[in-house]
C-alpha positions as CSV (number, residue, x, y, z in Angstrom):
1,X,39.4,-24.2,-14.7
2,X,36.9,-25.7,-12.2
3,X,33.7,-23.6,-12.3
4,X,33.0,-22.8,-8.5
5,X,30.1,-19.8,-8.2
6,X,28.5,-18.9,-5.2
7,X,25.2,-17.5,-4.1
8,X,25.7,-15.8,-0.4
9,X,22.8,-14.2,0.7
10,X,22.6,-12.2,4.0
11,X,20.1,-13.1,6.6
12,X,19.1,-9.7,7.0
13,X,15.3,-10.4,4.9
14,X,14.1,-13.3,3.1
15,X,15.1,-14.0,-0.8
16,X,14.1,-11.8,-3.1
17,X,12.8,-12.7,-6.3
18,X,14.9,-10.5,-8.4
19,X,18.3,-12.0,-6.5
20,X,17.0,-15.5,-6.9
21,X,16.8,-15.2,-10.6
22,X,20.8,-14.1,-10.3
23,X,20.9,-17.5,-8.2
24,X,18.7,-19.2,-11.1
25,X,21.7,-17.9,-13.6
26,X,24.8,-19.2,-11.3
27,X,23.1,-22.3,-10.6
28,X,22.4,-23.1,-14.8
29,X,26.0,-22.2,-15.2
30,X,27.7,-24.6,-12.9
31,X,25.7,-27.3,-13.4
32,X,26.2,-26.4,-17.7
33,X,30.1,-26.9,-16.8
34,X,30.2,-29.3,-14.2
35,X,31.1,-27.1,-11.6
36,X,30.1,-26.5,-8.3
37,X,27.5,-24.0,-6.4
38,X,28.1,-23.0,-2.9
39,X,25.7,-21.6,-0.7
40,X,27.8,-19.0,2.1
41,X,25.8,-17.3,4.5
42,X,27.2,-13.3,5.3
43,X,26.0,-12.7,8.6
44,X,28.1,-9.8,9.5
45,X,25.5,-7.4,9.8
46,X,24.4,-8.7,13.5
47,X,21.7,-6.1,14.3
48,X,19.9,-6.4,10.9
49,X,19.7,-10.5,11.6
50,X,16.1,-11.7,10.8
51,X,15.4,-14.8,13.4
52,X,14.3,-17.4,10.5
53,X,15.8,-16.2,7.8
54,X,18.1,-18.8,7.3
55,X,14.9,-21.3,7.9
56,X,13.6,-19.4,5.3
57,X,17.0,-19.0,2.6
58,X,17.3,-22.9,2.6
59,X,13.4,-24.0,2.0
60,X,13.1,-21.3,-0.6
61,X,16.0,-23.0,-2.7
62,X,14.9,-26.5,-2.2
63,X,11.4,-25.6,-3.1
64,X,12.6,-24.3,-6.4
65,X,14.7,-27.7,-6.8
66,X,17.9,-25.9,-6.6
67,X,20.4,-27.7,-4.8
68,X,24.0,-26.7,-3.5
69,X,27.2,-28.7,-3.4
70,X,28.9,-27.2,-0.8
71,X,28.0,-24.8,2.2
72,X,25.1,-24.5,4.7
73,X,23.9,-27.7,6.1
74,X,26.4,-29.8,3.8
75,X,29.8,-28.5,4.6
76,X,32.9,-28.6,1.9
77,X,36.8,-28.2,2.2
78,X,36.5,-24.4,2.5
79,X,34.2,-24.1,5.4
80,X,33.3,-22.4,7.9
81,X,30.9,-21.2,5.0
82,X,29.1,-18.2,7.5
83,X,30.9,-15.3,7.9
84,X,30.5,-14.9,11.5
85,X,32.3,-18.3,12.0
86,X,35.1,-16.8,10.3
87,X,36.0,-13.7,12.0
88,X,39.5,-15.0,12.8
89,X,40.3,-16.0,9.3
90,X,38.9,-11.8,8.5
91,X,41.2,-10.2,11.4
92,X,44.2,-12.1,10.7
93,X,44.2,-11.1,7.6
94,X,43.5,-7.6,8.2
95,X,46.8,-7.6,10.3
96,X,48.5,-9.1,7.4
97,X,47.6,-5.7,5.0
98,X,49.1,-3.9,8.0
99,X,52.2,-5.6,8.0
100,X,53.0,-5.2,4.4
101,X,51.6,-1.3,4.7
102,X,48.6,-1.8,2.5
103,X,46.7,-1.0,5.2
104,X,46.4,1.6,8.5
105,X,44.7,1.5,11.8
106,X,42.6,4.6,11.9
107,X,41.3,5.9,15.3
108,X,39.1,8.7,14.4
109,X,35.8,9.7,16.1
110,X,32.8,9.7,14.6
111,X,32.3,13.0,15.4
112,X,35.3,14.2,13.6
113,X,34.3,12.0,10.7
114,X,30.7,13.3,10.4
115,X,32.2,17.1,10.6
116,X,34.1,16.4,7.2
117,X,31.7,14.5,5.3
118,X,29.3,17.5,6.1
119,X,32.2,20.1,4.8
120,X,32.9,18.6,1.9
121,X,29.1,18.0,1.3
122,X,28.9,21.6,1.7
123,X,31.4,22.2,-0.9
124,X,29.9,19.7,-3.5
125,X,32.5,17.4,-3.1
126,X,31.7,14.0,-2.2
127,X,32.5,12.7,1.2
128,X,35.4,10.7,2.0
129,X,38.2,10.1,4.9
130,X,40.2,13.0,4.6
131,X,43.5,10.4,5.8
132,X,44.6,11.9,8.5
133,X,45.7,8.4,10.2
134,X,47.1,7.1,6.7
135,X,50.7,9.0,7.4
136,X,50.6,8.5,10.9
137,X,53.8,6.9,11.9
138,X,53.9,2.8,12.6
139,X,52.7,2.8,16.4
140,X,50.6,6.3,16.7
141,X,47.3,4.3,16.6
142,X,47.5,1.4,19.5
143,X,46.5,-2.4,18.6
144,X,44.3,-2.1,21.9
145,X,43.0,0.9,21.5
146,X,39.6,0.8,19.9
147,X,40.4,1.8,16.0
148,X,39.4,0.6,12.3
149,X,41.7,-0.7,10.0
150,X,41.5,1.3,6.0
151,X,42.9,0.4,3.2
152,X,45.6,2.4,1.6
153,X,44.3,3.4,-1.6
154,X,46.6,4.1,-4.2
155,X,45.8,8.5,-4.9
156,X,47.0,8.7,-8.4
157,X,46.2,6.0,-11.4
158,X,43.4,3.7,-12.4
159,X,41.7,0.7,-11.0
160,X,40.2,-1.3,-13.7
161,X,38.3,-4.9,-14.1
162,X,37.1,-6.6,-17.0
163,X,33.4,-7.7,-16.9
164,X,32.1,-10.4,-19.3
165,X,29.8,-8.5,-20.6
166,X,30.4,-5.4,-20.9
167,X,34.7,-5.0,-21.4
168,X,37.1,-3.3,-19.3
169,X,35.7,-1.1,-16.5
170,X,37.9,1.9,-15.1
171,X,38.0,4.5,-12.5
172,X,39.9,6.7,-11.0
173,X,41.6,5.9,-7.6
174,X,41.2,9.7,-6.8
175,X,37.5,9.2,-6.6
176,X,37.8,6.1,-4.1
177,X,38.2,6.2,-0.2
178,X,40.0,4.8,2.0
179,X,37.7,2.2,2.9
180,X,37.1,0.9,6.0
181,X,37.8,-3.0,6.4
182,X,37.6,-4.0,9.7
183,X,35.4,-2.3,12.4
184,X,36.5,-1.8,15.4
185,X,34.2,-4.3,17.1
186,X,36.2,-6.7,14.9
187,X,33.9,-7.5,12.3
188,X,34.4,-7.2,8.8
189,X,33.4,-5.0,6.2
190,X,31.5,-6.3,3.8
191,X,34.0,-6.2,0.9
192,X,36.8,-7.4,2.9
193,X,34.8,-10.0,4.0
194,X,33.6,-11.1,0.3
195,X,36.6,-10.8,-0.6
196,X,38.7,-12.9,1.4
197,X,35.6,-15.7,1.0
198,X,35.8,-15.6,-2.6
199,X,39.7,-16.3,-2.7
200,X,39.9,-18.5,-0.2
201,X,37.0,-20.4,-1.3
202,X,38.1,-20.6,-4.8
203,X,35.5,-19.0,-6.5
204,X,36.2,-18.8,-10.6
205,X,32.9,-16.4,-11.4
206,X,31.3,-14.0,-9.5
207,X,27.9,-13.1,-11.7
208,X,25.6,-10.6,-9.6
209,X,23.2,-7.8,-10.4
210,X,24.9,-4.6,-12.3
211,X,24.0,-2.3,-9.4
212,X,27.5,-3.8,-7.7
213,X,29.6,-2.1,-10.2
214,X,30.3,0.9,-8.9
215,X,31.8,-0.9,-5.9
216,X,33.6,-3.6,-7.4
217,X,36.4,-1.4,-7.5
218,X,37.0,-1.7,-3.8
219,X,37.5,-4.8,-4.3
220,X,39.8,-4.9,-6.9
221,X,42.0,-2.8,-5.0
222,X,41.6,-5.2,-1.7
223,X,42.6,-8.0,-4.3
224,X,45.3,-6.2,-5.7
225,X,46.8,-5.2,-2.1
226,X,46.9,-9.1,-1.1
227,X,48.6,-9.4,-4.4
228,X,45.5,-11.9,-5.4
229,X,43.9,-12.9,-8.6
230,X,40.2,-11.8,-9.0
231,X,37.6,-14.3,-10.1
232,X,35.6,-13.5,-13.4
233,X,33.1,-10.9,-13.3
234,X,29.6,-11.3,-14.5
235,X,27.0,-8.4,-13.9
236,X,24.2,-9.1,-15.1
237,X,20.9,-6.9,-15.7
238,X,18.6,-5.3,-12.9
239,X,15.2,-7.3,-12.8
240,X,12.2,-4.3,-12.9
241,X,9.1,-4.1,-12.0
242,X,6.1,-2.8,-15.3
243,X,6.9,0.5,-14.3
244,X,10.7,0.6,-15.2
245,X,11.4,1.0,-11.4
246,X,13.4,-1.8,-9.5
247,X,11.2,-4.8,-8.5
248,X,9.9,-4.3,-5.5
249,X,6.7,-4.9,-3.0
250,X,4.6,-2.1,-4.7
251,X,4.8,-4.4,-8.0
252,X,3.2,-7.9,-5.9
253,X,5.2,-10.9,-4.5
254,X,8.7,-10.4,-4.0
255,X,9.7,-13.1,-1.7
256,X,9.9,-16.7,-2.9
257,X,7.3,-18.1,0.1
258,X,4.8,-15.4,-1.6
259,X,4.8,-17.0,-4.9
260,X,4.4,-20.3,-3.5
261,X,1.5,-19.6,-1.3
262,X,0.2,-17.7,-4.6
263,X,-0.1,-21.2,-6.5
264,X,3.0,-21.0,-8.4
265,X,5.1,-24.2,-9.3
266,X,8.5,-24.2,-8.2
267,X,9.3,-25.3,-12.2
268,X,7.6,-22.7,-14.1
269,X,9.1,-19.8,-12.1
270,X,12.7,-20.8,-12.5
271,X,11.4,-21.3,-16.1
272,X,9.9,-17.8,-15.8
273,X,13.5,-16.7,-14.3
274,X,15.8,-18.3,-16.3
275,X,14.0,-16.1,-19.2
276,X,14.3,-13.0,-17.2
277,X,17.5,-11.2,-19.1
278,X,18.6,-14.1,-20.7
279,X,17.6,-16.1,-24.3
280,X,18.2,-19.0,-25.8
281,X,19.6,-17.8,-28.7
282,X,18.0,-15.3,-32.0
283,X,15.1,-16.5,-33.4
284,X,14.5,-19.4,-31.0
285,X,10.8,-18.5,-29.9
286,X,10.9,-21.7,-27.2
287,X,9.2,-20.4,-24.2
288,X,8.7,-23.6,-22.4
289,X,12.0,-25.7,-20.7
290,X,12.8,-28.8,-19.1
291,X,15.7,-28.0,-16.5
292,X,17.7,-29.9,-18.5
293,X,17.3,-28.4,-21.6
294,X,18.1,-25.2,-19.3
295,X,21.3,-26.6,-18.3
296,X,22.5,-27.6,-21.7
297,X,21.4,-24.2,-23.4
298,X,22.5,-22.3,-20.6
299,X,25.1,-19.3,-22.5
300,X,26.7,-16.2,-20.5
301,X,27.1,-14.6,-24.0
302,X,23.0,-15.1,-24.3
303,X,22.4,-12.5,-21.6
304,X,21.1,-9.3,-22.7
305,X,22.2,-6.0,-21.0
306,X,19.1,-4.4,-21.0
307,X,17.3,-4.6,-17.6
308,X,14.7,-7.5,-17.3
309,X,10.7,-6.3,-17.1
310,X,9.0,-9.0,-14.9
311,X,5.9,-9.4,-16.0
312,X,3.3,-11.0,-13.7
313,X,1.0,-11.8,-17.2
314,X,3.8,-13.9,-18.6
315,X,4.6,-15.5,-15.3
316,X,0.5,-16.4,-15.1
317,X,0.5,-18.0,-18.6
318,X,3.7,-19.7,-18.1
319,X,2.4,-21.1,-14.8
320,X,-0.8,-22.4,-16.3
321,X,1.2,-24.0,-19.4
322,X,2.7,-26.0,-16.8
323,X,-0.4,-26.8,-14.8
324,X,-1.7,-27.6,-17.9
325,X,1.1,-30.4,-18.8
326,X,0.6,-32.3,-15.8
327,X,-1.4,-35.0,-14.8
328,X,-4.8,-35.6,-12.9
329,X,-3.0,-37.2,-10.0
330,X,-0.3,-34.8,-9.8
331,X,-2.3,-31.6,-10.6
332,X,-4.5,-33.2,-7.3
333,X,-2.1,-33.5,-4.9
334,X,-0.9,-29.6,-5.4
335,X,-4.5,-28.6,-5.2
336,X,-5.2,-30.3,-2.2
337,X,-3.4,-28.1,0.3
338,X,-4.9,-24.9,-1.1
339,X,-8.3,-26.4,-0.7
340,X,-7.2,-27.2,2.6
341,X,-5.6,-23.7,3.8
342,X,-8.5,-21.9,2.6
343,X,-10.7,-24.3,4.7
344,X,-12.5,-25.9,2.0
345,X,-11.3,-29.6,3.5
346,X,-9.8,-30.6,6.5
347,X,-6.5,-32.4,6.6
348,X,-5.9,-35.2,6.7
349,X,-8.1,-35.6,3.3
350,X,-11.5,-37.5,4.7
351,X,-11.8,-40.4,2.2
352,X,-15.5,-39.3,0.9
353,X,-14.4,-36.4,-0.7
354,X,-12.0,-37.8,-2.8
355,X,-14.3,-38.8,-5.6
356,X,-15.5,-35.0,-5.7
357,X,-11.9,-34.0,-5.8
358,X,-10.8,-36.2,-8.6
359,X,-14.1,-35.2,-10.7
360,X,-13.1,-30.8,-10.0
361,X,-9.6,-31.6,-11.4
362,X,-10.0,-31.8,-14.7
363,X,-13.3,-29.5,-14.6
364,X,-10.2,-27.0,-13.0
365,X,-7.3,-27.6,-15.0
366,X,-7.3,-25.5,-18.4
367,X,-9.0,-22.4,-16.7
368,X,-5.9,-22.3,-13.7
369,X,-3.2,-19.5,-13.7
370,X,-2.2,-20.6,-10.4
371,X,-2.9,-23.2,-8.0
372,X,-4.3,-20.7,-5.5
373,X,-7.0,-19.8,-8.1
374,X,-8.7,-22.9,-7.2
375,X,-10.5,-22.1,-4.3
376,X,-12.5,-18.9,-5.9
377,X,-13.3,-21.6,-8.8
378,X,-14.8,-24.5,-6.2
379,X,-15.6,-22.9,-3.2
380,X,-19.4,-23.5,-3.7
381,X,-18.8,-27.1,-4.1
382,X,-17.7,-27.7,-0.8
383,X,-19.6,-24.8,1.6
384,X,-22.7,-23.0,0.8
385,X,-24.0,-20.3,-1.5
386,X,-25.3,-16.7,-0.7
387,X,-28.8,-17.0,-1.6
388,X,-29.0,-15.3,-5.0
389,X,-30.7,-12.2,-6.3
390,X,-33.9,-12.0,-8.0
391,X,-31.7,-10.5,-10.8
392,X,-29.3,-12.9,-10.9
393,X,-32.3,-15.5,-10.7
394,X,-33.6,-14.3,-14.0
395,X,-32.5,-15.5,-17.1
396,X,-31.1,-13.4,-19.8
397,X,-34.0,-12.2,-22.0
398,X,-36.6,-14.0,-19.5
399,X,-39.1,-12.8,-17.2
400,X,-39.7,-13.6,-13.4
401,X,-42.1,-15.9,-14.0
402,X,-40.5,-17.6,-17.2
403,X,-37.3,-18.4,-14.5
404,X,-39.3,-19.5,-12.2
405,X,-41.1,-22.2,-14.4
406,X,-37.5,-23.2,-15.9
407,X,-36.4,-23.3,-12.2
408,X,-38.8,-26.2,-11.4
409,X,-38.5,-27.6,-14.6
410,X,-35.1,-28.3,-13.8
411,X,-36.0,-29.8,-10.0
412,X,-38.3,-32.6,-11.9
413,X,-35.7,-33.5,-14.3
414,X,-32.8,-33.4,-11.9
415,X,-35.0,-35.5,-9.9
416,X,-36.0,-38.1,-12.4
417,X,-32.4,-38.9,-13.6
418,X,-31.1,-42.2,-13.2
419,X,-27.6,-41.4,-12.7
420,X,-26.6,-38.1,-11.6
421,X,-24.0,-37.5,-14.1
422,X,-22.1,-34.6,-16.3
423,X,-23.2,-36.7,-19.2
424,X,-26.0,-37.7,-17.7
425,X,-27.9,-34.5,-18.0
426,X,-26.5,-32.3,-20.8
427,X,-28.6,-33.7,-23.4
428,X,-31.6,-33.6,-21.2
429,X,-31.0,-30.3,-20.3
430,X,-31.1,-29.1,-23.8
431,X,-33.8,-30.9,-24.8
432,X,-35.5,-29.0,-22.4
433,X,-34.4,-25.9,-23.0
434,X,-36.1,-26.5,-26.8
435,X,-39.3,-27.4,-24.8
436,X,-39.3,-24.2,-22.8
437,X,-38.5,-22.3,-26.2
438,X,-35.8,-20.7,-24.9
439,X,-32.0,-20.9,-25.7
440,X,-29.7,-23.4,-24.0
441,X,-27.5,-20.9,-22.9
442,X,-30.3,-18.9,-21.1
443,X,-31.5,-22.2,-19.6
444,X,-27.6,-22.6,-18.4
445,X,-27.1,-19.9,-17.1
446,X,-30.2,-19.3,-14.9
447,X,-29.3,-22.7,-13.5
448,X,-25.7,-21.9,-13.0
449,X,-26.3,-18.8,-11.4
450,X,-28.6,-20.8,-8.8
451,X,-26.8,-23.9,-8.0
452,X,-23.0,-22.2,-8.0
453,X,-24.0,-18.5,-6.8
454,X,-21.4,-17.4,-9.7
455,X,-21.4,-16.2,-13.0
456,X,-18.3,-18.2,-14.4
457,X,-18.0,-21.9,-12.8
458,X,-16.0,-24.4,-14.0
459,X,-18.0,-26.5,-16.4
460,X,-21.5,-26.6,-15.4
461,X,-22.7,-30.3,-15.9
462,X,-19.1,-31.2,-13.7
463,X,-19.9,-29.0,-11.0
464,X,-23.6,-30.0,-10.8
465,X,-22.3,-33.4,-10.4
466,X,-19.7,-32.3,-8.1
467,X,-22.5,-30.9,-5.6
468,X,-24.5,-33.9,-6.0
469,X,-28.3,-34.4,-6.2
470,X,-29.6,-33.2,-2.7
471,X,-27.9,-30.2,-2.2
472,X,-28.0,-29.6,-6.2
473,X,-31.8,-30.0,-5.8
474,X,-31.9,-27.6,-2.0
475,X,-30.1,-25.1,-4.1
476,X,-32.9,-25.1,-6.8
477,X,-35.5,-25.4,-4.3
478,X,-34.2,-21.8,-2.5
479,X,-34.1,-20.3,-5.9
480,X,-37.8,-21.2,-6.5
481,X,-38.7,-19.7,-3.2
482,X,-37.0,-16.4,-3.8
483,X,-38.5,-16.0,-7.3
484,X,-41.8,-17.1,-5.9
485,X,-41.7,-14.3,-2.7
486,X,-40.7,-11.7,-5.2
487,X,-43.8,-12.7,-7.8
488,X,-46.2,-12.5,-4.7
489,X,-44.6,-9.1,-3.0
490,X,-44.6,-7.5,-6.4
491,X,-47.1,-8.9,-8.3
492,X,-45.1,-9.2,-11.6
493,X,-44.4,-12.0,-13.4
């Protein structure tokens, strides 16, 4: 058997994270059997259309290096792959169930149908078609007139489907209506539509998120009535937020554009994903994969039932791991249009500042979750500080006037240095400290506090250097002044 799967989103929204990491499970397991992975587009809901969501649907995959073999923007032998360039291929077949009396034209109101649904409410029962068109004879309900087309559920027996995971899956038909399949505006239902797509289109596996069982079903029975085979059926856990709730906006990102505008790489989070409800195997504590050790380790049998937590702490490690494991140039050239959205540089990159950028990178690189995180760790380098308090000005254990004299101690040895260097000035630095008999780390601090207007800076020899000598010096200079205003207003030193 030829692997076919297929991920076939609706442009109704953008891609949710939790469906992507169902595409993230497809996508490992045709490319694990040589198969293919098709990407159908099921449009039929024309008023709930977002205007770029297709846009959106196609840059969101590519982003994540998932590519498609057949389907939107590449075409394939069973094309058209959007539904709503198939709505022939849906009505024609719709006719068909007709013929062969798996089917009925129904042409009651909505009216009448809202007054039984809220009768049998009323009695507890759950609502369905009460078939009052299903034993009409052939004819009563006109082609032309406006109508929908059910299917003829079978009233007595069992409809039943065997899922990979979890074994035969049964219900009774008693508890099924008689669904609707084509509206009378000639669009498809959704099942008959997904249906007929999935058969036509050859698909081997359909493996989607267990909240589509109860309603698979329906489409068993639509199978059944065109006397089809079904594909293989894969449902696979539920993706929740902390809470145990389904993942959703209250628990952060949900939408793969929001975790690339957070700083995420496109590799960690299918990494991240990939994990999400599946394992490599017991025992194996490997956290970290290639995409090609994805693909080759890739097992359906590996995928546990229990819903999968996503949790944003893992995702933050895992992204920094990866940060972590790349190189100077390449770390730089992500980092550059963060620095650039938050305004930090202009674009194109002027060519002065490179030399600053290349000396943050490293200074950066083992204290990143995300990319984004950047900016809040280098934002003094590149525009000014909030002059600092007198509090903040004041070293640890030191008084006013004790700052103050390290303050300028540090102007004349900033301004006697030869080269205006990380390793230029940390021994120097320390040395004074000794001289000033205080610690190193209260000397560091005071001067960190001045220079970055932070508590926690990257490295603080780097980012001195980083600023450079005048405007590390200015920095200083406005420090002095403040400490030396609050000596003469107060009178306390």
């Amino acid at each position: 058997m030829t692997v076919r799967v297929r991920f076939a989103p609706s442009p109704t929204g953008y891609p949710h994270i939790g469906n992507i990491r169902t595409v993230v499970f497809n996508w490992l397991f045709a490319r694990q059997q040589h198969g293919k992975f098709v990407l159908r587009i099921e449009d039929t809901d024309q008023g709930r259309l977002v205007r770029d969501a297709l846009r959106v649907i196609e840059d969101s995959l590519q982003w994540l290096g998932i590519d498609w073999d057949e389907g939107l923007g590449k075409g394939g032998d069973y094309g058209p792959y959007i539904q709503s360039q198939r709505l022939q291929i849906y009505q024609d077949k719709a006719e068909e169930l007709v013929a062969m009396g798996r089917a009925y034209r129904c042409n009651c109101s909505q009216e009448r149908l809202d007054t039984i649904r809220d009768a049998m409410r009323a009695e507890g029962k759950t609502p369905m078609y009460d078939g009052l068109c299903r034993d009409k004879p052939e004819g009563a309900v006109a082609k032309d007139e406006p109508h929908v087309i059910r299917l003829r559920v079978p009233r007595e027996g069992m409809t039943t489907f065997h899922d990979v995971l979890r074994g035969d899956i049964s219900v009774e038909n008693a508890l099924l209506d008689d669904q609707v399949l084509l509206k009378s505006d000639g669009f498809p239902t959704y099942h008959l539509a997904v249906v007929i797509d999935d058969h036509l289109m050859a698909i081997s596996h359909v493996m989607r998120g267990d909240d589509w069982i109860p309603s698979t079903p329906k489409r068993i029975l639509i199978y059944q009535a065109f006397g089809w085979q079904p594909p293989i059926f894969i449902h696979v856990p539920l993706v929740l937020g902390a809470d145990g709730k389904k993942l959703g906006k209250r628990h952060g990102a949900t939408a793969v554009d929001e975790f690339r505008r957070a700083g995420y790489l496109p590799d960690a989070l299918v990494n991240f994903l990939a994990l999400l409800g599946w394992s490599p195997g017991d025992g194996d504590q490997q956290e970290i994969f290639t995409r090609e050790e994805l693909i080759a380790r890739f097992d359906i049998s590996h995928i546990n039932l229990a819903p999968a937590v996503f949790s944003y702490d893992k995702l933050d490690w895992l992204n920094g791991q990866y940060i972590r494991n790349m190189s100077e140039d390449e770390l730089l050239d992500q980092l550059i249009p963060f620095w650039q959205d938050a305004g930090l540089i202009e674009a194109p990159v002027a060519t002065e500042i490179v030399p600053t950028l290349r000396l943050l990178v490293p200074l950066v690189q083992e204290r990143l979750k995300t990319l984004r995180d950047v900016v809040a760790l280098t934002d003094f380098v590149f525009q000014e500080i909030e002059p600092p308090s007198v509090d903040a000005l004041t070293g640890k254990g030191m008084t006013v006037g004790e700052s103050l004299a390290a303050i300028v101690a540090v102007q004349r040895l900033f301004c006697g240095l030869v080269q205006f260097s990380a390793d230029a000035m940390e021994e120097p630095m320390r040395a004074l400290a000794t001289e000033l008999h205080i610690k190193a780390g209260q000397l560091f601090g005071l001067v960190r506090n001045a220079v970055t207007g932070k508590t926690v800076s990257p490295p603080l020899f780097g980012s001195i250097q980083a600023i450079g000598r005048e405007r590390t010096l200015k920095r200083l200079e406005t420090a002095e002044h403040i400490l030396l205003q609050h000596i003469e207003a107060t009178g306390n030193v």
